[in-house]
C-alpha positions in Angstrom: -66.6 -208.0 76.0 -69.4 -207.5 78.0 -71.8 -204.4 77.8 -70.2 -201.5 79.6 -66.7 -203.4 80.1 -65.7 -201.0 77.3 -66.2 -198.3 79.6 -64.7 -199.1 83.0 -62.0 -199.8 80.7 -61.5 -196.3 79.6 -62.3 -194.6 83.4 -60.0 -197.0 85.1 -57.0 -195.4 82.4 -58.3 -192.0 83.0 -57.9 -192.5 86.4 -54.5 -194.5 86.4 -53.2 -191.5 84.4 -54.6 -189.0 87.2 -52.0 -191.2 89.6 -54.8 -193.1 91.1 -54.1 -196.6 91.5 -57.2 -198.6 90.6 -59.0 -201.9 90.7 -62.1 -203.1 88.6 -64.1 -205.4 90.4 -65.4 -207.8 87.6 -69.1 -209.4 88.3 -69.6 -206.8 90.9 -73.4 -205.4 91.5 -75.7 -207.8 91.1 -73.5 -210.7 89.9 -72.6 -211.5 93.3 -73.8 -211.3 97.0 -71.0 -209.1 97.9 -71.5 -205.0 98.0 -68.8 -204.3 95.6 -68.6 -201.1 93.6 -67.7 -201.4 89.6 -64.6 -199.6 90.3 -62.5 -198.7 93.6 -59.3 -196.5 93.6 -57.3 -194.8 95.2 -54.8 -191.2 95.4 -52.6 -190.8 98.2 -54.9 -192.1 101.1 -58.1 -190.5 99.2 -60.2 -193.3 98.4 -63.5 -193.5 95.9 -65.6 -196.0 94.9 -68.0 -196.1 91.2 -70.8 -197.4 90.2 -70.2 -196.8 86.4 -73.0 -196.2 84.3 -73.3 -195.4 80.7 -76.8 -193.9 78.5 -77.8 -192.2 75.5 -80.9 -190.8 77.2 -81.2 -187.3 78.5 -82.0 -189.0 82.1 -80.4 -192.4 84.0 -82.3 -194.8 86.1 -80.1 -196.4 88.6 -81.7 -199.1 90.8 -81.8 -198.3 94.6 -80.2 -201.3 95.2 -76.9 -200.5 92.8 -76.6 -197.4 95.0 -77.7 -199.1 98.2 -74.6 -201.8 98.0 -72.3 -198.7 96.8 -73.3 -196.4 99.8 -72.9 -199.7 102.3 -69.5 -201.2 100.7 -68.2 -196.9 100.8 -69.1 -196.8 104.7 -67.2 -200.3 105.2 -63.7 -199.3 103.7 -63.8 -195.5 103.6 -64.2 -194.9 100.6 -66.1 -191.6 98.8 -69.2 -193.1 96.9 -69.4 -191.7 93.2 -71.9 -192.4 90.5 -69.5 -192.6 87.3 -71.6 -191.1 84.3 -71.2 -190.8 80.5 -73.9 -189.6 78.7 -72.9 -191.0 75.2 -73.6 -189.0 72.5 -72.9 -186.2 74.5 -69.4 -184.5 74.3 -68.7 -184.3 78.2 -67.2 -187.3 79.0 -67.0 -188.5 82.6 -68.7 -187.3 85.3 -68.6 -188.0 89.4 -71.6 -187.6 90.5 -71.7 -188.1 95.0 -74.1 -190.8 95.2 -75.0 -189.5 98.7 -77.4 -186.7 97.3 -79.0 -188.6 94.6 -82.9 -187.8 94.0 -84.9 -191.1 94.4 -87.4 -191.7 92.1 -89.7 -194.7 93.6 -87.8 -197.9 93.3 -84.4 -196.3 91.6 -82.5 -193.2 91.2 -82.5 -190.4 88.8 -79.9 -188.1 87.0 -80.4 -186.3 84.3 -78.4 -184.5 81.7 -78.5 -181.1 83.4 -78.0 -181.7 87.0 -75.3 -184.0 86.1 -73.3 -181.6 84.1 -74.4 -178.9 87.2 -73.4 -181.6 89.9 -70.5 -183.7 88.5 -66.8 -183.6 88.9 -64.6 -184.8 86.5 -62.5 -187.1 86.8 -59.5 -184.5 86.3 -61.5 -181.9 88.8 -60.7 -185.2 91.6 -57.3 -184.2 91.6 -56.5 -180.5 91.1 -59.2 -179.4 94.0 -58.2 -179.7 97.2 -59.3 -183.3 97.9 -59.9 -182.2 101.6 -63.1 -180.5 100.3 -64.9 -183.8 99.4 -64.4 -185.5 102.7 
């Protein structure tokens, strides 16, 4: 299994069992030509797509361009842009980060540790606030 399949893996049946209907694009990023997020689902017409990263750092790096093809394949069908995040070693799990107010740090994009845990949704939050507020 490839580095980080693990992962989707586990979001995708978090957020099957939050009643989202979900699809895992495989060789999506950089693989491919395409702007296609890691992971796109759905919840009675409420649409998000991740980019799903994973670290054991304090702080992520995510290349513009990850974000760039998120932000442009979001506008094209819809959907919410999210940064999926687990900081390993950490005890938070997932967090939903809104890619649109990401801090850019010359050629990539930074999160750390505290802003995510200030910023992020879980996965669970998606569902039990009123979904009209993050549209």
């Amino acid at each position: 299994m490839g580095r980080g399949v693990r992962e989707e893996r586990e979001l995708v049946q978090i957020l099957d069992r939050l009643g989202f209907a979900v699809l895992r694009a495989p060789a999506s990023g950089s693989k491919t030509k395409l702007d296609r997020p890691d992971i796109l689902a759905g919840r009675k017409g409420f649409v998000i797509a991740l980019e799903v990263k994973t670290t054991s750092r304090e702080t992520l790096y995510v290349g513009e361009e990850s974000i760039a093809q998120l932000l442009r394949f979001s506008k094209r069908f819809g959907a919410k842009p999210f940064l999926a995040v687990k900081f390993k070693r950490r005890r938070l799990g997932w967090l939903l980060i809104e890619a649109e107010g990401l801090k850019r740090t010359g050629r990539s994009f930074k999160i750390t540790l505290e802003e995510a845990s200030r910023r992020g949704l879980t996965p669970e939050a998606l569902v039990t606030r009123k979904l009209e507020s993050l549209f």
